[in-house]
RODREN-386456 format. One record per residue (C-alpha): residue number from 1; x, y, z; residue in three letters. Coordinates in steps of 0.1 Angstrom, whole numbers. Example, Ala and Ser with C-alpha at 12.3 -4.5 7.8 and 13.67 -1.06 7.14 Angstrom:
% RODREN-386456
+-----+-------+-------+-------+------+
: pos :     x :     y :     z : code :
+-----+-------+-------+-------+------+
:   1 :   123 :   -45 :    78 :  ALA :
:   2 :   137 :   -11 :    71 :  SER :
+-----+-------+-------+-------+------+
***
This chain:
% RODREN-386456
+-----+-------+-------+-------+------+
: pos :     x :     y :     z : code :
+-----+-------+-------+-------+------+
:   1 :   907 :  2567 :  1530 :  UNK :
:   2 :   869 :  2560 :  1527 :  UNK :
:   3 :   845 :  2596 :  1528 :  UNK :
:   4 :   829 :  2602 :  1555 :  UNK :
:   5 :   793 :  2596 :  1559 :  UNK :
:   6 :   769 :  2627 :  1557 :  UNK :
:   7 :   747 :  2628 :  1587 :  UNK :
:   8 :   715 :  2631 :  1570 :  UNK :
:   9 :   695 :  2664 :  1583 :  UNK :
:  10 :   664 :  2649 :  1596 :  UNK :
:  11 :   646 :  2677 :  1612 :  UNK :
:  12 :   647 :  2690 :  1571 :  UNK :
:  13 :   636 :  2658 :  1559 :  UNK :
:  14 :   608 :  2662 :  1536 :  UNK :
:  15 :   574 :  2647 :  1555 :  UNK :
:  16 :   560 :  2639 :  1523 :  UNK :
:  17 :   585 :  2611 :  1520 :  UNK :
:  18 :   561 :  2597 :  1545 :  UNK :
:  19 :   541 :  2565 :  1537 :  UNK :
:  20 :   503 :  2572 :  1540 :  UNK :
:  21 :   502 :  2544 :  1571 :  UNK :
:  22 :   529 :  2556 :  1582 :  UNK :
:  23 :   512 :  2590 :  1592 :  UNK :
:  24 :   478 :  2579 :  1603 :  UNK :
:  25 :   500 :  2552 :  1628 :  UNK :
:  26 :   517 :  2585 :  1639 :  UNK :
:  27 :   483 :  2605 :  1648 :  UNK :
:  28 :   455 :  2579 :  1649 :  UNK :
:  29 :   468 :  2555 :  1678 :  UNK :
:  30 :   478 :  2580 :  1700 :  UNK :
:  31 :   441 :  2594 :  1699 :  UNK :
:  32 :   428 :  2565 :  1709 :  UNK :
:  33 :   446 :  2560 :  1735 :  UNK :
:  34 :   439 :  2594 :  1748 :  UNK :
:  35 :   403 :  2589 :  1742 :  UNK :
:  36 :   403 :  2558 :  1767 :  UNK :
:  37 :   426 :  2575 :  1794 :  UNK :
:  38 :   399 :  2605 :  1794 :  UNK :
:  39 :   371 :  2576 :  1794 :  UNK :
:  40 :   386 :  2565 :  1823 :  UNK :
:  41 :   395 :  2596 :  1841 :  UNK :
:  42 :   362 :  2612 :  1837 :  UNK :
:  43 :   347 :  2579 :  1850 :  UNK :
:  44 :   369 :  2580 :  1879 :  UNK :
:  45 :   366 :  2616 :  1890 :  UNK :
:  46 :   325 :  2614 :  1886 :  UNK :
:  47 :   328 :  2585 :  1911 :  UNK :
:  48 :   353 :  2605 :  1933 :  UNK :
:  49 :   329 :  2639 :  1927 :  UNK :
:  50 :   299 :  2623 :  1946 :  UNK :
:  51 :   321 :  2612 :  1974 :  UNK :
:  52 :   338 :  2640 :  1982 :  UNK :
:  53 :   312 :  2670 :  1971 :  UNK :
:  54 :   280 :  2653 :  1979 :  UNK :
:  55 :   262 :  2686 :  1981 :  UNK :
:  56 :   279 :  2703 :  1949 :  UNK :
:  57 :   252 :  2722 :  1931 :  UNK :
:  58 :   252 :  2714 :  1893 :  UNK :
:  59 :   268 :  2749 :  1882 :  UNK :
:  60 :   298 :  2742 :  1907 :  UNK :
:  61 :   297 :  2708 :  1892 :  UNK :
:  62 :   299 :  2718 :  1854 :  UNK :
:  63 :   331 :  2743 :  1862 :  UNK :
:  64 :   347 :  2715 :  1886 :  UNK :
:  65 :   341 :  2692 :  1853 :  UNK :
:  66 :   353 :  2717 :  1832 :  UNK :
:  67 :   383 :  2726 :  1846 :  UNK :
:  68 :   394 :  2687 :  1849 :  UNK :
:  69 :   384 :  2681 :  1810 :  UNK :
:  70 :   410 :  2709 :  1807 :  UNK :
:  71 :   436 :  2701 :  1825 :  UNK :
:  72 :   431 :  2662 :  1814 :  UNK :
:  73 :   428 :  2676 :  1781 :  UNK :
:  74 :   461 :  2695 :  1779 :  UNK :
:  75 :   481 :  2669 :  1796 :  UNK :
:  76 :   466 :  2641 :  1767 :  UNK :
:  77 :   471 :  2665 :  1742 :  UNK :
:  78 :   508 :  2673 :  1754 :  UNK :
:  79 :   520 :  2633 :  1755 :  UNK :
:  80 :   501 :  2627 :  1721 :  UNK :
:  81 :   521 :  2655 :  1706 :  UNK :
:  82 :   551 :  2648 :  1722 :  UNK :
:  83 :   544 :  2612 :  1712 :  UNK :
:  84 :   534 :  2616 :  1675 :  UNK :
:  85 :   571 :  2640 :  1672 :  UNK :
:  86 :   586 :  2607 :  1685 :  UNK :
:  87 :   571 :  2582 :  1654 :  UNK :
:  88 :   575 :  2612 :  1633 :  UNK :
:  89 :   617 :  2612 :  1640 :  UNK :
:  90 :   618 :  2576 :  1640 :  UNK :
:  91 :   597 :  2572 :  1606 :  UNK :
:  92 :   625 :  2603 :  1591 :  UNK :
:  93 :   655 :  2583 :  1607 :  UNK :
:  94 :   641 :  2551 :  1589 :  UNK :
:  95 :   638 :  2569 :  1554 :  UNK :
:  96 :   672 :  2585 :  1560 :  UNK :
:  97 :   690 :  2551 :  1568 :  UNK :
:  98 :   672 :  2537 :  1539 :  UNK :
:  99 :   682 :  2564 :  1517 :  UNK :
: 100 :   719 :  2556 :  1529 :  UNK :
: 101 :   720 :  2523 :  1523 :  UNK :
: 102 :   703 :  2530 :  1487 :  UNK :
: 103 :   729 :  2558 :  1479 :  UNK :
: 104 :   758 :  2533 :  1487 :  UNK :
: 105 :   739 :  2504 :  1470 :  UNK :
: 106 :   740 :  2524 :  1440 :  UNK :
: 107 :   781 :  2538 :  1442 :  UNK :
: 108 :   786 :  2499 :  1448 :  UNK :
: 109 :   773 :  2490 :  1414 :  UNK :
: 110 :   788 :  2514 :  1393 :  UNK :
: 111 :   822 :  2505 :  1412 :  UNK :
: 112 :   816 :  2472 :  1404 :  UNK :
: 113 :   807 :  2479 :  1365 :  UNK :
: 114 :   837 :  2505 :  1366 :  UNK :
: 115 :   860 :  2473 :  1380 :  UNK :
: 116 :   840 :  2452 :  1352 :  UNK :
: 117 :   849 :  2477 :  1327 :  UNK :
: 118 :   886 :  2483 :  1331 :  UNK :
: 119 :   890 :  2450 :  1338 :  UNK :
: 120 :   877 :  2438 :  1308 :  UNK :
: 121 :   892 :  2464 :  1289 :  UNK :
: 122 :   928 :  2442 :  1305 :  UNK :
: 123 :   914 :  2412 :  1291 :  UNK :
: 124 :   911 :  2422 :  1256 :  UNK :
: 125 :   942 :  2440 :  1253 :  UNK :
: 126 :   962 :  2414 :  1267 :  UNK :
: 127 :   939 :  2387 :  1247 :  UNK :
: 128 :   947 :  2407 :  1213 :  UNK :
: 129 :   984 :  2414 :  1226 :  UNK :
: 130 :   982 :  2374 :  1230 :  UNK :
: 131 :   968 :  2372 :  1195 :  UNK :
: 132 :   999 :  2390 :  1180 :  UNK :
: 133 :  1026 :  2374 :  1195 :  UNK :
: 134 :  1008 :  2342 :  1183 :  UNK :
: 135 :  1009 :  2359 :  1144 :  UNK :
: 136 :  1046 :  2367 :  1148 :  UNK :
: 137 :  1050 :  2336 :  1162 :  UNK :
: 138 :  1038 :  2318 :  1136 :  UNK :
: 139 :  1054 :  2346 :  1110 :  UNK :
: 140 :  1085 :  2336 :  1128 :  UNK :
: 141 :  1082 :  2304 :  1125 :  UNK :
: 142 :  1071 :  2307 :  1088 :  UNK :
: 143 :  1101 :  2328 :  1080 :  UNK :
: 144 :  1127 :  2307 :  1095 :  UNK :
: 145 :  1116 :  2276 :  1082 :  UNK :
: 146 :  1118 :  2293 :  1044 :  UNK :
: 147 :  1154 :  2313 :  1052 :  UNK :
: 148 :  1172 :  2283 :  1071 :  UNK :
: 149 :  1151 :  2257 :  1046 :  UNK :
: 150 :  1171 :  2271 :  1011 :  UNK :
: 151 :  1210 :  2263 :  1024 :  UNK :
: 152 :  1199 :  2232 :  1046 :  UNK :
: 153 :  1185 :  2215 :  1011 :  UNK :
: 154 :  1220 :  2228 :   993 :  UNK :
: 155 :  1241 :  2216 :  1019 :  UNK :
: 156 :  1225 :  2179 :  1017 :  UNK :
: 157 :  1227 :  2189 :   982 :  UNK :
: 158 :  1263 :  2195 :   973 :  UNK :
: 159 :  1273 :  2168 :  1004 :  UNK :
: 160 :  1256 :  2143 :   981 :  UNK :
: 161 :  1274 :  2154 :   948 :  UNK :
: 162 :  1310 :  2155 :   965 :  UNK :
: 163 :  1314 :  2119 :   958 :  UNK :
: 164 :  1295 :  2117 :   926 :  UNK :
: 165 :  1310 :  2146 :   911 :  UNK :
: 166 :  1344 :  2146 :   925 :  UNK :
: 167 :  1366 :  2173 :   897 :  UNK :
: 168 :  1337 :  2197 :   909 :  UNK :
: 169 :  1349 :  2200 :   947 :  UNK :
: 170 :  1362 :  2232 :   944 :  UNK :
: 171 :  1325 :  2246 :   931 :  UNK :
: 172 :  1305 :  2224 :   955 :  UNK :
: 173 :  1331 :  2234 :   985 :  UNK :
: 174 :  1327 :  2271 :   979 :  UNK :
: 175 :  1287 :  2268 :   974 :  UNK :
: 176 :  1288 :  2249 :  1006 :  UNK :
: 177 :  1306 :  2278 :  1024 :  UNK :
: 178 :  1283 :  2303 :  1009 :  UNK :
: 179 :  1253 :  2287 :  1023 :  UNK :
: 180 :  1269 :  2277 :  1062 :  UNK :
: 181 :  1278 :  2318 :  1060 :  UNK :
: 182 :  1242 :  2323 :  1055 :  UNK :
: 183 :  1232 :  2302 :  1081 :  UNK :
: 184 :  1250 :  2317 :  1107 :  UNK :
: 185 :  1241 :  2351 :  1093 :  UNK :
: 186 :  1209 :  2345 :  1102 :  UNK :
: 187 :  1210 :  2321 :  1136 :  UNK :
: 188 :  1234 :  2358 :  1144 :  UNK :
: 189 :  1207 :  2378 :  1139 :  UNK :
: 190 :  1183 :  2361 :  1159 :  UNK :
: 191 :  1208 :  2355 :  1188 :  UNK :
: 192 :  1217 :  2395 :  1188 :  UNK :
: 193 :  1178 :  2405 :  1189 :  UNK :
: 194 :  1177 :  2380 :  1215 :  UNK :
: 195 :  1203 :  2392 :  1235 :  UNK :
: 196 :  1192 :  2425 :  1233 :  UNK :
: 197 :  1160 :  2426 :  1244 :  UNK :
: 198 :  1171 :  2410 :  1276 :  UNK :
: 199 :  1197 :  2439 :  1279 :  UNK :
: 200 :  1229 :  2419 :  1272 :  UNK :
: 201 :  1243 :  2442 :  1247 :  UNK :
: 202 :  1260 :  2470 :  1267 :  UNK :
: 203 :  1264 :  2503 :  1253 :  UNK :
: 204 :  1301 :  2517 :  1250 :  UNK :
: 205 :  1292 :  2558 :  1244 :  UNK :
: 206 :  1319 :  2577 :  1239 :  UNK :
: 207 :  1323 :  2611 :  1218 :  UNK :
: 208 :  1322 :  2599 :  1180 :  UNK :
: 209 :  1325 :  2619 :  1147 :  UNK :
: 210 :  1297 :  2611 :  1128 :  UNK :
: 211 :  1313 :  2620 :  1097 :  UNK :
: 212 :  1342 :  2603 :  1101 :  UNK :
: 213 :  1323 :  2569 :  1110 :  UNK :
: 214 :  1300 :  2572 :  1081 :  UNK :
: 215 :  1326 :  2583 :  1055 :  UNK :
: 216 :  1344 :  2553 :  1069 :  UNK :
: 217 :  1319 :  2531 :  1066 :  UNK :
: 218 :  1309 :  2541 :  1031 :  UNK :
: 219 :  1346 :  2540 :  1015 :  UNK :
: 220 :  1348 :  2501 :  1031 :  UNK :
: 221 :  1318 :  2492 :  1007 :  UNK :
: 222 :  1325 :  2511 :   973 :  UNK :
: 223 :  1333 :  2478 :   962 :  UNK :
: 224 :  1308 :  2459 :   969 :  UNK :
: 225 :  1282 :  2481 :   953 :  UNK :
: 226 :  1306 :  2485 :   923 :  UNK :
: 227 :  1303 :  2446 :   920 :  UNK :
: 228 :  1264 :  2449 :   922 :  UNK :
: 229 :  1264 :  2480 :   896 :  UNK :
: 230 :  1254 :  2503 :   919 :  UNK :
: 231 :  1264 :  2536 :   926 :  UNK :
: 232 :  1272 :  2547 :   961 :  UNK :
: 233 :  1281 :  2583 :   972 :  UNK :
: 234 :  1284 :  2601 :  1004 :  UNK :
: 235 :  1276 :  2638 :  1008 :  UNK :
: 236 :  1292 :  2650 :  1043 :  UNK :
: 237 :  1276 :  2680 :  1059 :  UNK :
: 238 :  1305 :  2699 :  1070 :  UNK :
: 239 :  1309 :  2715 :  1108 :  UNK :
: 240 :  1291 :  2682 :  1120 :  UNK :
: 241 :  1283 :  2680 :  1160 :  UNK :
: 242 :  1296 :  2649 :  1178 :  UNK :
: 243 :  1275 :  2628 :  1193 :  UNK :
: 244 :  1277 :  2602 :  1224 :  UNK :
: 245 :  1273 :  2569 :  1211 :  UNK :
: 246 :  1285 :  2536 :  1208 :  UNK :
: 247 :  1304 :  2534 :  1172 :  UNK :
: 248 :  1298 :  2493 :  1170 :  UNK :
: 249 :  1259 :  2500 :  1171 :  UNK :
: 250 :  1263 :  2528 :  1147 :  UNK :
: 251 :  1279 :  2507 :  1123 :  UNK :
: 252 :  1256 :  2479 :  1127 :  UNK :
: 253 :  1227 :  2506 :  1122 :  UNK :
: 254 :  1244 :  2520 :  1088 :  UNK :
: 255 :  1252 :  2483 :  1075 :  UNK :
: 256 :  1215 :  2473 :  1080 :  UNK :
: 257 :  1202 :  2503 :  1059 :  UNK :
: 258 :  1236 :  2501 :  1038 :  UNK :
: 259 :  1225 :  2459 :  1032 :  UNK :
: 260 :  1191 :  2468 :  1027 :  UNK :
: 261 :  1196 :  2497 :  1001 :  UNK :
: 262 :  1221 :  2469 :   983 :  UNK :
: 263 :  1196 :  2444 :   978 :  UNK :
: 264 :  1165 :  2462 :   968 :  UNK :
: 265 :  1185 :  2490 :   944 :  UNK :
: 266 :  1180 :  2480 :   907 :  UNK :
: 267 :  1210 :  2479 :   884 :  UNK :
: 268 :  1225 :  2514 :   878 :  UNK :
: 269 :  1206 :  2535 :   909 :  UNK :
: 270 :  1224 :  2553 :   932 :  UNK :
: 271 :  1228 :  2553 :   966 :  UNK :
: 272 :  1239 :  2583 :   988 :  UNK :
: 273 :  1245 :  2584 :  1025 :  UNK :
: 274 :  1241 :  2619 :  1035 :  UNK :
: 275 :  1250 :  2633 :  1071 :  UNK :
: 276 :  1231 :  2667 :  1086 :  UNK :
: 277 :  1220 :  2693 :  1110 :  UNK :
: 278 :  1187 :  2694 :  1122 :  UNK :
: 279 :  1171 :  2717 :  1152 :  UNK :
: 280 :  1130 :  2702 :  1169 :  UNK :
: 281 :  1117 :  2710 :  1198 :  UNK :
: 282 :  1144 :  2732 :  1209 :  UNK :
: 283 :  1168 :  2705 :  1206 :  UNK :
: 284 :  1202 :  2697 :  1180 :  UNK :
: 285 :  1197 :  2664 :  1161 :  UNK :
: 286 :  1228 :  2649 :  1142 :  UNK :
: 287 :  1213 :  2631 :  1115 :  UNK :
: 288 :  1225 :  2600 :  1084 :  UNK :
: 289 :  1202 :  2589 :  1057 :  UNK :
: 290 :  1203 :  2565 :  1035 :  UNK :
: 291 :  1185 :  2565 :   999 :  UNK :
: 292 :  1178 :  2545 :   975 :  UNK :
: 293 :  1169 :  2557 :   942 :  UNK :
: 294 :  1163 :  2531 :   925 :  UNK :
: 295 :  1135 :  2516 :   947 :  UNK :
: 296 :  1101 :  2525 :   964 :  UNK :
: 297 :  1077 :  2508 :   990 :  UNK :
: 298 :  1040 :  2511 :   993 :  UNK :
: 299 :  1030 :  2533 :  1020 :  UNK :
: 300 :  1009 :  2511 :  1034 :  UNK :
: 301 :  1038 :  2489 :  1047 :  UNK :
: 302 :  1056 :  2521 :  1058 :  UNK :
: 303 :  1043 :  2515 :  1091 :  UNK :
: 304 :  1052 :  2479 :  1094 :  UNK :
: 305 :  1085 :  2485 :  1082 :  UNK :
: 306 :  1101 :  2482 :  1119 :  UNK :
: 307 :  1084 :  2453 :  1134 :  UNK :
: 308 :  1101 :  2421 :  1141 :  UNK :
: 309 :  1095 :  2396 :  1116 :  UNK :
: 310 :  1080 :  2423 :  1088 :  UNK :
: 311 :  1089 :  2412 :  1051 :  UNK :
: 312 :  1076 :  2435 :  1022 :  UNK :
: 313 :  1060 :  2426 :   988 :  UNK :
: 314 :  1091 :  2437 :   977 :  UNK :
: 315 :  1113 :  2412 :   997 :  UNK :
: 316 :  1090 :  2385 :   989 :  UNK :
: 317 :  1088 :  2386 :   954 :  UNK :
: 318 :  1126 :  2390 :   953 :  UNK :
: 319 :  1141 :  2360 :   970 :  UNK :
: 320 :  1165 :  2377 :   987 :  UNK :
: 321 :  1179 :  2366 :  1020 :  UNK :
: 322 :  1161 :  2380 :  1056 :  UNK :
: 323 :  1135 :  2373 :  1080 :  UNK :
: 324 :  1123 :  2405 :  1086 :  UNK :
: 325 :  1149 :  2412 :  1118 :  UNK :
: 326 :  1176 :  2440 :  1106 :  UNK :
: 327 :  1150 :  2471 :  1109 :  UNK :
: 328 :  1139 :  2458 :  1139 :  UNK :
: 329 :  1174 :  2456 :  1150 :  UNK :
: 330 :  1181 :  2490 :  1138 :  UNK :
: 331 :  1152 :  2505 :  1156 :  UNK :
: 332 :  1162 :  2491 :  1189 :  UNK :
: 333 :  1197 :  2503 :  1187 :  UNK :
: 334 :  1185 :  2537 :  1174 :  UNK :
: 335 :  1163 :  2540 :  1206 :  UNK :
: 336 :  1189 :  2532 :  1231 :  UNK :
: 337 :  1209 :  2563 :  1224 :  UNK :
: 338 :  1176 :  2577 :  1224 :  UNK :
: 339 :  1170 :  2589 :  1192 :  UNK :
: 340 :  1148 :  2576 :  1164 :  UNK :
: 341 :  1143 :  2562 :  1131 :  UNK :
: 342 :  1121 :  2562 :  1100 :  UNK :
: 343 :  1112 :  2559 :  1065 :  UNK :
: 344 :  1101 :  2579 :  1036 :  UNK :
: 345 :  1093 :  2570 :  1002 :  UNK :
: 346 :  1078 :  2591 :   975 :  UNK :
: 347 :  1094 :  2593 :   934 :  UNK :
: 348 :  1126 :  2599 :   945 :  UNK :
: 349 :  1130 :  2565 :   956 :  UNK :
: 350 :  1132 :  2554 :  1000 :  UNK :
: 351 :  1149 :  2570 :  1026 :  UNK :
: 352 :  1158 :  2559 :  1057 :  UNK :
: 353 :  1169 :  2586 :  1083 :  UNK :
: 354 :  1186 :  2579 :  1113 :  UNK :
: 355 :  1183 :  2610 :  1144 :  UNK :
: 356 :  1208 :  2609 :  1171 :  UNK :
: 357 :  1208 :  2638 :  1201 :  UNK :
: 358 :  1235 :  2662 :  1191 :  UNK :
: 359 :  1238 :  2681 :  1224 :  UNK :
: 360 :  1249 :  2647 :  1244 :  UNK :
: 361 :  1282 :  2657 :  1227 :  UNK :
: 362 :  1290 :  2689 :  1248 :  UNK :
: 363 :  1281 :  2664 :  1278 :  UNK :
+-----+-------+-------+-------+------+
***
């Protein structure tokens, strides 16, 4: 709804306001005029005096002139007053109207700069929004090109030694599995983050024992980190809340961090996955970390740790398999059962802590 219009008060209109022509026109032309009128009258009524008092003597004649002057007087002075009030009102309703149209000239500009502004302000974010997705684009690109590059030039590779080298089939078959795993461990991951941004991935929540799952979860791969010298160990926090959730995207969750932990821990380390209670902001959190003694990361790519694409020095020097998409995964997952992740990473080595909403469970 557009304000209303203040009426300007123009009877308390400052005169001043006045232009300097402006008040003489207002006083000076209405003299004149007067002036003429009693040029005329007087002429008139001495013309009319000597026809109708002939024999006037000049004392009577004086008053008789006086008291017309008067009365012609008053009357003149009357419609010059009344006249000059007139110009005066019209000269105020001109200034007012003009100061109208001034005061909404000026709250049209700054609505216009305001519109500029914020407008402009759209611009640039969506320009440098632009910008980014053209860096992870090209990151993306970048990354897949160098993951799905490696087992492409094997495959061609042991493909072409097959019928050279014949008595080694079993070795070349077996390399050329490894490397077709790898590439559908990765065309996988792109297809699930894929899927789940466009909401394709429905959650299943039901009431699961977190320490069940992770203890679970951690016996299935004492194996594999006795194979890669590691040590893994799980330290369960007893009288643990149960949480809604779906258990398929918990596991994924744990095997990302689980994965992660395996390929950056240096010979030796250990590994614990550690379940707890935790009470913020009034509410119950039911909480599993995973850390990794045997490795840190800078904190200046703590921040960057969760977005799409994100490789570390660490993963870069390395070699090892990724293009940057499991953290991200486990951050999306995290925040559709709306809890959170993060990272931590100090002498002790890096953590990663995963916080789910304990008091869903009682739901």
């Amino acid at each position: 709804m557009p304000e209303d219009r203040q009426q300007p008060d123009i009877e308390h209109t400052d005169q001043n306001q006045l232009s300097p022509e402006t008040k003489n026109s207002t006083l000076i032309i209405p003299l004149i005029l007067t002036a003429l009128a009693m040029v005329c009258m007087m002429t008139i009524y001495e013309a009319f005096k000597q026809l109708i008092f002939p024999q006037i003597t000049i004392w009577e004649s004086h008053f008789v002139t006086i008291v017309f002057s008067s009365t012609i007087s008053t009357i003149a002075a009357y419609f010059v007053l009344r006249n000059r009030q007139k110009l005066l009102r019209q000269a105020l309703e001109e200034i007012a109207e003009r100061k109208r149209m001034e005061e909404a000239l000026r709250l049209s500009e700054e609505s216009l700069e305001r519109r500029v502004a914020e407008r402009t302000a759209e611009l640039e974010a969506a320009h440098k929004k632009v910008l980014e997705f053209d860096h992870l684009k090209d990151r993306f690109a970048a990354n897949v090109s160098h993951e799905m590059g490696t087992p492409i030039t094997n495959l061609k590779l042991y493909c072409h030694m097959l019928p050279l080298r014949p008595e080694k089939q079993d070795v070349y078959l077996a390399a050329l599995k490894r490397e077709i795993t790898r590439l559908e461990r990765i065309v996988a991951d792109l297809l699930y983050l894929s899927r789940l941004d466009r909401d394709q991935i429905p959650l299943t929540l039901e009431t699961v024992d977190l320490n069940t799952l992770v203890e679970t979860f951690v016996a299935d791969h004492m194996q594999l980190a006795e194979q890669k010298a590691l040590k893994l160990a799980f330290d369960r926090q007893p009288q643990m809340s149960n949480v809604q959730a779906d258990p398929i995207s918990l596991e994924r969750i744990l095997g990302i961090l689980l994965t992660n932990a395996f390929n950056y821990g240096v010979t030796g380390s250990l590994i614990k996955v550690a379940t707890h209670m935790f009470q913020s902001d009034g509410k119950q959190w039911a909480v599993f970390s995973v850390s990794n003694t045997g490795s840190t990361i800078a904190l200046d790519e703590l921040q960057h740790l969760f977005k799409r694409f994100f490789r570390g020095k660490a993963a870069l020097y390395s070699g090892k398999p990724g293009i940057g998409l499991g953290l991200a995964t486990a951050k999306e997952l995290t925040e559709r059962h709306q809890g959170h992740i993060e990272a931590t990473s100090g002498e002790s080595g890096v953590t990663f802590t995963v916080w789910l909403p304990a008091e869903a469970a009682n739901a």
